[in-house]
N, C-alpha and C positions, 0 to 999 in steps of 0.2 A: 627526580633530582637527587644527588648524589651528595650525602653531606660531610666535612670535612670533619666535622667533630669538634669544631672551634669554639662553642659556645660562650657565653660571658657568666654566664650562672657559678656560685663556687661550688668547689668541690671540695669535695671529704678529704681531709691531707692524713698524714700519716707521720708528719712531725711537724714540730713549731718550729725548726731550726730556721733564722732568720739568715740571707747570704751577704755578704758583702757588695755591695753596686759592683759591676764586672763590666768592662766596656769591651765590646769584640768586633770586629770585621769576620764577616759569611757569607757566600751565598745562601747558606740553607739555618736561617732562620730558627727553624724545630728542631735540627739538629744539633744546632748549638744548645739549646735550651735543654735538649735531653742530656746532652754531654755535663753541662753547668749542674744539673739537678742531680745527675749520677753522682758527682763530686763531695755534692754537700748530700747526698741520703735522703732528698726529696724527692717530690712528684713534680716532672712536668708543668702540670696543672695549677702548681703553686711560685710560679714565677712569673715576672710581670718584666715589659722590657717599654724601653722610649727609643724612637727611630730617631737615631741624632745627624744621617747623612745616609745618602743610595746614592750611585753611581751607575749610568746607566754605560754597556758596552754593545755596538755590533761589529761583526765584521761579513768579508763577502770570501768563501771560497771557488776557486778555479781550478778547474781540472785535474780534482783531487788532491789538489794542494790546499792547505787551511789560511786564510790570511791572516794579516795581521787584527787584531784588536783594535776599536777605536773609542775612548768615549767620545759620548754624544752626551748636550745639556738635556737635562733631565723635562724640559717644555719644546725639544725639539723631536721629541717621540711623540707627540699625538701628530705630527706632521712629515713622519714616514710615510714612505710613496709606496702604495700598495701592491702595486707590481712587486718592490721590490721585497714586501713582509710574505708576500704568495710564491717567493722565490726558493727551493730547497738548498740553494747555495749561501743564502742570508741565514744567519746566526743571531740572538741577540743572548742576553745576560744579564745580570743585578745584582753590585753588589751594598750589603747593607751594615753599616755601619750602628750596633745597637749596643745600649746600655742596661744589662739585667740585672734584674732585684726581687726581693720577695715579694709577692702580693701585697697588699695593706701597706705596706710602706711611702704610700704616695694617697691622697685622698683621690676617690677616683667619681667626676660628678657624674657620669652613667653607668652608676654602681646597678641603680633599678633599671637599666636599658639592655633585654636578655635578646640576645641574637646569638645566630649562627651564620657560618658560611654555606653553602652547596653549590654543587655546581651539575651541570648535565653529564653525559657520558664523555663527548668530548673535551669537556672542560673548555668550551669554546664561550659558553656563559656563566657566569659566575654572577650568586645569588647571596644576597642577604636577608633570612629570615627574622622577622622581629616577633617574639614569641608574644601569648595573650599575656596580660595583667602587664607588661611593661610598662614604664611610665618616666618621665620626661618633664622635667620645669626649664622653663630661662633661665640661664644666666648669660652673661657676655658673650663668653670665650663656646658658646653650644654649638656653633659652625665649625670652630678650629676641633674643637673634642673627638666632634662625628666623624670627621675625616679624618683625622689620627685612628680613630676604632677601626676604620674600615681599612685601612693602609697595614694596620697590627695585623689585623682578620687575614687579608690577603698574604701580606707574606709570612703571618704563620703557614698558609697552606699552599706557600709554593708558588703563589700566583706574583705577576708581571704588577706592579705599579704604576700609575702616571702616563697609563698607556691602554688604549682599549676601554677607556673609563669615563669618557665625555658625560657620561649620561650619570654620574654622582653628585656634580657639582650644579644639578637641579635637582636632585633629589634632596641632598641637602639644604637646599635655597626654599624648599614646601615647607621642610620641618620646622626651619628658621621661621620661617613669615608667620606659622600657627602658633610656633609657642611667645612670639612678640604681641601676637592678638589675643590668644587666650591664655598667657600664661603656663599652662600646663598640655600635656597630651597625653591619652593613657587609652593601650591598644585593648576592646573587649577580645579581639578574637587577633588570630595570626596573621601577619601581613608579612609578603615577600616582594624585594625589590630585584631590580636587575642591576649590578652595581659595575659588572668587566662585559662586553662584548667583543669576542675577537671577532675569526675569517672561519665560518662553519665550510669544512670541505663538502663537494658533492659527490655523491655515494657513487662507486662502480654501477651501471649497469650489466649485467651477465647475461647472454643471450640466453631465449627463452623459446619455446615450440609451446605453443597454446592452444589446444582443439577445443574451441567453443565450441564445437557441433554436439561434443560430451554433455549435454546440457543435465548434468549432475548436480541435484542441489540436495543441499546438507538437510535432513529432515530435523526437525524440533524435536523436543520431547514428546511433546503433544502429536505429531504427527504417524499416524497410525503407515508402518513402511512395508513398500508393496516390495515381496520378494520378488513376485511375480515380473515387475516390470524391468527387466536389462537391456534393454536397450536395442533390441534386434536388428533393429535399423531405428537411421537417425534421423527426421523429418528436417529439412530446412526449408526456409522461403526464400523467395529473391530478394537481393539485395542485404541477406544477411551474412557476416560474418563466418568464418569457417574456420581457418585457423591462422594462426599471426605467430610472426616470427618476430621475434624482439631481436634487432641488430645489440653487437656487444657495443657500449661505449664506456671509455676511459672517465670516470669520474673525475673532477676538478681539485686541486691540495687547497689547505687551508693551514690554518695558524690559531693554535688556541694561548685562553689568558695565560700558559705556563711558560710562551714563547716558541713552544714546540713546534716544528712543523708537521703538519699531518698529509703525509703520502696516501694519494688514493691508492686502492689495492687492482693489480691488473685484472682486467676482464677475462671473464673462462667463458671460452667460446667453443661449444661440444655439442650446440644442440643446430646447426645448418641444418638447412632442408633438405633430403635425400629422395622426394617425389617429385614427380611431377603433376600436372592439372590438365584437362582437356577444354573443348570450348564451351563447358556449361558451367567453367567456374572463371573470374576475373581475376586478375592477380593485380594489385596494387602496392605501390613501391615508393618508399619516402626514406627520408634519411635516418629515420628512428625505428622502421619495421615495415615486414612485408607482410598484405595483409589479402587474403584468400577470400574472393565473395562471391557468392550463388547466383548465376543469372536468374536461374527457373525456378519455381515451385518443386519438390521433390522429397529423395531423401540420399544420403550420402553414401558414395561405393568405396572402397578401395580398390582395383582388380590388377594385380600384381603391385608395379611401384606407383599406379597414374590413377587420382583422385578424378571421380566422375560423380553428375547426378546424375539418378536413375527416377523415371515413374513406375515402371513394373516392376512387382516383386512375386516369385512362384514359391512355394512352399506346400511340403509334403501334410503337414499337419500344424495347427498352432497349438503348442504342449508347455505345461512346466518342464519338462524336460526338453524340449527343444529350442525354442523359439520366446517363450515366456509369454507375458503383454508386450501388444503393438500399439505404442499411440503417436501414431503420425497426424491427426487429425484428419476430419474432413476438407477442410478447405487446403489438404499438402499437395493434392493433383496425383498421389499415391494410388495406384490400382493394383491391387493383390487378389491372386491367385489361391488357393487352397485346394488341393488335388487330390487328398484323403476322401477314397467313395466307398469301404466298407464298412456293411452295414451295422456292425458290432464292436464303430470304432467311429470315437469324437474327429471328426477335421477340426472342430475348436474345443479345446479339450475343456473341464470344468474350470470353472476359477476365472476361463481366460479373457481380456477384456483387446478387441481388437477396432480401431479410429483409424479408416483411414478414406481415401476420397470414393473410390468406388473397390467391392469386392465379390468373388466370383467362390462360394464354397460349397465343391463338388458333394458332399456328403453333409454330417448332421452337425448340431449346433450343441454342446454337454449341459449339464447343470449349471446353474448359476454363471453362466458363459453369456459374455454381451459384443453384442456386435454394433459398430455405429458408423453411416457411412451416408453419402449424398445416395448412389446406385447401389444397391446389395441384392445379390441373388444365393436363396439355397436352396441348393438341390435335393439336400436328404429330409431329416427331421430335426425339428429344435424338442430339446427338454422343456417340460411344465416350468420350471426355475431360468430359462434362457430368456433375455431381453435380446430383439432385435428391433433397430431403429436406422430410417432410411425415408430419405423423400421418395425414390420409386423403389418399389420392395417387392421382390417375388419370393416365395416360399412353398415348398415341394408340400409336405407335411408341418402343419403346425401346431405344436403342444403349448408353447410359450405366451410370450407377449411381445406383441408386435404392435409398432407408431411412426407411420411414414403420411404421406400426402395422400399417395396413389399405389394402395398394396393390393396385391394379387395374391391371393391363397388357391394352393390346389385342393387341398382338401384341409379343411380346421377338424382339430379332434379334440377338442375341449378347448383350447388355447382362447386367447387374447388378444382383437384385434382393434386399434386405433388409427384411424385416417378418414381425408378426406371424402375420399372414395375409396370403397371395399368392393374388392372383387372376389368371389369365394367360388370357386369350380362345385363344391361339394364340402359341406357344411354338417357334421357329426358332434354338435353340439358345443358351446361355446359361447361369448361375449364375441359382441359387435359394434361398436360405436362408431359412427362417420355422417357428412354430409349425405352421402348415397351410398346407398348400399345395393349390390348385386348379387343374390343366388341363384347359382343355374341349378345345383338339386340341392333342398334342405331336408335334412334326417330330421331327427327329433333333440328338446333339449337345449334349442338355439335362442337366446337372445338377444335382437336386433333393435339397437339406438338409433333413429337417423334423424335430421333437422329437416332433410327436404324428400327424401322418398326413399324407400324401400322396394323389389323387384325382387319376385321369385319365378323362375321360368317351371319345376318339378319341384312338388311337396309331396316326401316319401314319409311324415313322420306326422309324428303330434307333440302334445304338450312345449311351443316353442309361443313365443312374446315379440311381436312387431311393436314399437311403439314408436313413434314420433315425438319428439321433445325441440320446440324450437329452441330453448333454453340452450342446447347440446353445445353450440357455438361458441366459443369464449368468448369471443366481441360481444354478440347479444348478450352471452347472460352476464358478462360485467354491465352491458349497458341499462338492464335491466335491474340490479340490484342497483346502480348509483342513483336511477332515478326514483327507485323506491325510498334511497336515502334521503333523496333531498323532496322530495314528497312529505316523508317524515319530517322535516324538518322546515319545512314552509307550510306545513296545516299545523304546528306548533305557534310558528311567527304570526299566522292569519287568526287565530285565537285571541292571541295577548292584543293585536292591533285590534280586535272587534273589540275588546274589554276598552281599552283606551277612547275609537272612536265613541263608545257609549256616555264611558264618565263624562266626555267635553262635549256631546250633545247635551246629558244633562245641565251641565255649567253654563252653557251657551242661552237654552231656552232659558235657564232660570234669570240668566242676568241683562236678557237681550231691553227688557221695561227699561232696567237701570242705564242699560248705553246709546237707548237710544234718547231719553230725556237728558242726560249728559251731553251727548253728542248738539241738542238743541240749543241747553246754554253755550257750551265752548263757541257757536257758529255766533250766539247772540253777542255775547264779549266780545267777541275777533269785530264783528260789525262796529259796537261800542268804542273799541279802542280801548277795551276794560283788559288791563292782566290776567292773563287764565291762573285761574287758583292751579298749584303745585297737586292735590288731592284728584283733581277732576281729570286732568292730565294722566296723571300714574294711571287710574282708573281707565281712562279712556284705550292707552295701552298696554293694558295688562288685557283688555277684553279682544284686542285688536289679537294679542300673541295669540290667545283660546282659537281665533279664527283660524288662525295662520296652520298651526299645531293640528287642529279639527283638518282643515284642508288638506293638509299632507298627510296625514294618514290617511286619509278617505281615498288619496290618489295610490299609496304604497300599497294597500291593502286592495285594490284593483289590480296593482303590478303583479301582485302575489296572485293572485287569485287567475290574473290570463296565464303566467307561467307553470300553475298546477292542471289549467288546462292543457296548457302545450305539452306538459308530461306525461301526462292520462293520455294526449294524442299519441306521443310517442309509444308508449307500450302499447296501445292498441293497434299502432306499425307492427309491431314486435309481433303484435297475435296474431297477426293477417298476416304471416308469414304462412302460421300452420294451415291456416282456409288453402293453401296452395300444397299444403305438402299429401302427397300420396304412398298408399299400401297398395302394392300389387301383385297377386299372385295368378300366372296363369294357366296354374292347373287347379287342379278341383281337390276341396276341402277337406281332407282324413282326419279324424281324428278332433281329441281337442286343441283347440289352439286360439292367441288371444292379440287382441288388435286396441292397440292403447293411445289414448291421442293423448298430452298432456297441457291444459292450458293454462295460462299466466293469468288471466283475470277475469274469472274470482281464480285461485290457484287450486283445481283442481283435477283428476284422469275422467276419463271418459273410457269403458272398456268396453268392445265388442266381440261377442266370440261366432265365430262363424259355424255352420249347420255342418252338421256331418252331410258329405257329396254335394253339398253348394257347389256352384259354378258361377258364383258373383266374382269378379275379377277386381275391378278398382274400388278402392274404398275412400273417403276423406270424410272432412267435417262439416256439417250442414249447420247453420245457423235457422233452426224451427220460429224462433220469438226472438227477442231484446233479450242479450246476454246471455240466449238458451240453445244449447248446442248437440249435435247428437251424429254418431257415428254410422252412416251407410254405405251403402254401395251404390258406386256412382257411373255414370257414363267415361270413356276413357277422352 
């Protein structure tokens, strides 16, 4: 808000010269005031005036011809027809008839009542601030005052009176009513009214070309900015947005408190569409913009001047220098190609981080290079530092780290593999974890995690670790931790309920003489017609509650006690998982090597290592005794 500088506070003068009452006819109010003060070698600031007559005028011009002047009664301007105050050919005008004088020359009762004027950019609202520590008593005439202040206010800075101003003569009417009930009022902190509202214009719209497909967002300070990522292609989904043309429109004129009319500025129309669309984009059409929408899953083409989605994208190599990060996501329907096959050269260079639905990368995968895809196939090698992730996964050579459902490794060479199912052509050492796991030759060096079986067709090595972990599963091992949680904490609860049932056994046995010889008289009175004494009563239930209290514990502490069986049930599900899970190799034994069952209750391994030239093939976990468990070779 933009303030006029009107305040009512004094100001520093710079003489005492006191002026003669001056009475003048103006429009410009300030003007006069600065003329008067230049006169006598004062400040502005140090003149005070009384509005003793306004005269309001409009007139209507025509085709460039200006008309005549009309006054109009100064209460027939709030009831100008709007049409005609939003007209650029309506004029209006004010003139004011004032009486100036020095400051201090007149007793002034809102000496303590510090305000200002402001107003917006338009000047289409005009404000009166009432600063802190202001303050305010009754007298009479504090209606007539207020409105005289706010009338000085206004047309010191130019603004329109008597017009655009309905909403003072309630604002004055609060003031009034508080200081008649409480006498006095007095502002802690700043308070701003609304005291002029003209005709606020509406703003030109300027046509506008929008590619939301650019989905460029502003990073924070905090956010750590990936050079890497420009955008290569742009992934959209169906039914999103693409780009929108903002048609131009001519904004609406207005009329601010100065009387002015405010001409909307023409629309610049420079940015038309100069493409065209094919049938995998919609084009929709309204009177405020046209707006460009994705049938399909994809990502966005330009190819000459005609906007298309595409699924395939082919590429020589993914590089900071060429291409950067790709993240179109898995779910964009995106299948990319990568065509780089030699051997002393990244197809996904380091750094690079590539999302998209399925991908086909003829050669190797760099350092700290991530690939993430629903189908991902590679052909060459991944680095020790490369992530690759994919529900069905195949991988020529693997150094990295790999986590899909269903991965196929041709040969692992240290690397890192996660999934359901593991399929390893040849296995040269490495981490293994999945539901099943498949080696058709294992070298040395290898260890294999699985929840349900393990299968080796050729053992070329030794020193390699088969283990079985039902735990391996997320589902089980969260299901298996909550219920050790709540185990914990129901043989906590089944504690303090024994402590309880005991005390109110005691209290029961000791009291049962006394209620039951109570219980004899209370029956004998009742017989009598005798008033049961108040004492024998309370007694009576007070031993009644012991029961009550005794009973339901007895019943809760059974509840507890079947649901810590149901839970002991439960994880002993869990263990009788591993009684089914099998190690199978079926070639014959070289070497050292180790065969680990892992079991949940009591939580302990089980290790068995097989003979050098064994020819024992299946292995699982035999239950010898109660709870006692031991690792052999079994029938298949």
């Amino acid at each position: 808000m933009a303030l006029f500088g009107l305040g009512s506070k004094k100001q520093k003068t710079v003489s005492t010269q006191k002026i003669r009452p001056t009475v003048v006819r103006t429009q410009n109010v300030a003007k006069e005031l600065a003329r008067i003060a230049a006169m006598y070698d004062v400040q502005p600031e140090q003149l005070d005036f009384t509005l003793l007559n306004v005269q309001s005028y409009i007139r209507m011009n025509e085709d460039l011809k200006e008309g005549e002047w009309e006054e109009v009664a100064n209460e027939a301007l709030l009831t100008l027809d709007e049409s005609q105050l939003l007209s650029e050919n309506f004029e209006i005008k004010q003139t004011y008839e004032i009486e100036i004088f020095s400051k201090g020359m007149q007793e002034d009762p809102l000496e303590t009542f510090f305000t200002s004027v402001g107003a917006n950019a338009t000047k289409c609202k005009i404000y009166l601030s009432v600063n802190n520590g202001s303050k305010l008593e009754y007298f009479p005439r504090v209606s007539v005052e207020l409105e005289e202040l706010i009338e000085k206010k206004k047309i010191r800075a130019g603004i329109l009176i008597r017009i655009f101003d309905e909403m003072v003569e309630d604002f004055i009417s609060k003031i009034t009513a508080h200081l008649k009930v409480e006498g006095a009022l007095e502002y802690e902190k700043s308070q701003t009214y609304l005291i002029a509202q003209g005709f606020e214009p509406t703003a030109t719209t300027h046509d506008a070309l929008i590619l939301h497909y650019e989905k460029k967002e502003q990073p924070d300070e905090k956010t750590k900015i990936d050079y890497a990522a420009r955008g290569f292609i742009q992934s959209v989904r169906q039914g999103e947005v693409l780009i929108e043309y903002i048609k131009p429109r001519m904004g609406k004129p207005g009329r601010n408190c100065k009387g002015e009319f405010l001409q909307p500025q023409e629309p610049i129309e420079k940015n038309q569409p100069t493409f065209s669309v094919d049938e995998s984009i919609k084009v929709v059409e309204t009177p405020e913009s046209i707006k460009y929408i994705a049938r399909e899953n994809g990502y966005i083409a330009l190819e000459g001047t005609t906007y298309t989605i595409k699924n395939e994208v082919d590429v020589s190599e993914v590089s900071f220098k060429t291409t950067g990060s790709i993240y179109s996501g898995k779910d964009s329907d995106v299948n990319m190609s990568v065509k780089e096959k030699d051997a002393i050269k990244d197809a996904v260079g380091t750094g690079m981080t590539v999302e998209v639905s399925t991908i086909e990368v003829d050669g190797n995968v760099g350092s700290n290079a991530r690939v993430i895809a629903n189908k991902a196939n590679i052909g060459g090698q991944t680095h020790k530092t490369a992530y690759i992730e994919a529900d069905q996964l195949s991988i020529n050579v693997h150094k990295g780290h790999a986590k899909g459902k269903d991965v196929h490794i041709t040969r692992l060479e240290h690397g890192k593999v996660e999934a359901q199912h593991a399929d390893i052509s040849q296995a040269l050492g490495g981490t293994i974890v999945a539901r099943e796991i498949d080696i058709e030759v294992c070298a040395s060096h290898v260890k294999a995690t699985a929840s349900k079986r393990i299968e080796i067709q050729k053992l070329h090595g030794s020193e390699n670790k088969f283990i079985i972990d039902p735990l391996l599963q997320d589902d089980i091992s969260e299901g298996v931790q909550e219920n050790e949680e709540k185990l914990k904490k129901l043989e906590a609860e089944i504690e303090e309920l024994k402590k309880d049932i005991k005390k109110y056994e005691l209290l029961l046995t000791e009291g049962k003489s006394a209620f039951l010889d109570i219980k004899k008289r209370l029956v004998h009175y009742k017989k009598k017609g005798i008033k049961l004494p108040g004492s024998f009563v309370k007694k009576y239930k007070q031993y009644q509650q012991m029961q009550e209290h005794y009973n339901f514990s007895k019943n809760e502490l059974k509840a507890k006690e079947d649901m810590v069986h149901l839970l002991n049930g439960k994880i002993s599900a869990f263990q009788d998982n591993i009684m089914d899970a099998r190690v199978i190799n079926k070639d014959r034994w070289k070497g050292y090597n180790e065969i680990i069952f892992k079991l949940i209750d009591p939580p302990i391994e089980l290790v068995y290592k097989p003979k050098e030239g064994s020819q024992e093939k299946v292995f699982g976990l035999v239950e010898v005794d109660e709870n006692e468990f031991i690792i052999e070779a079994i029938k298949e």
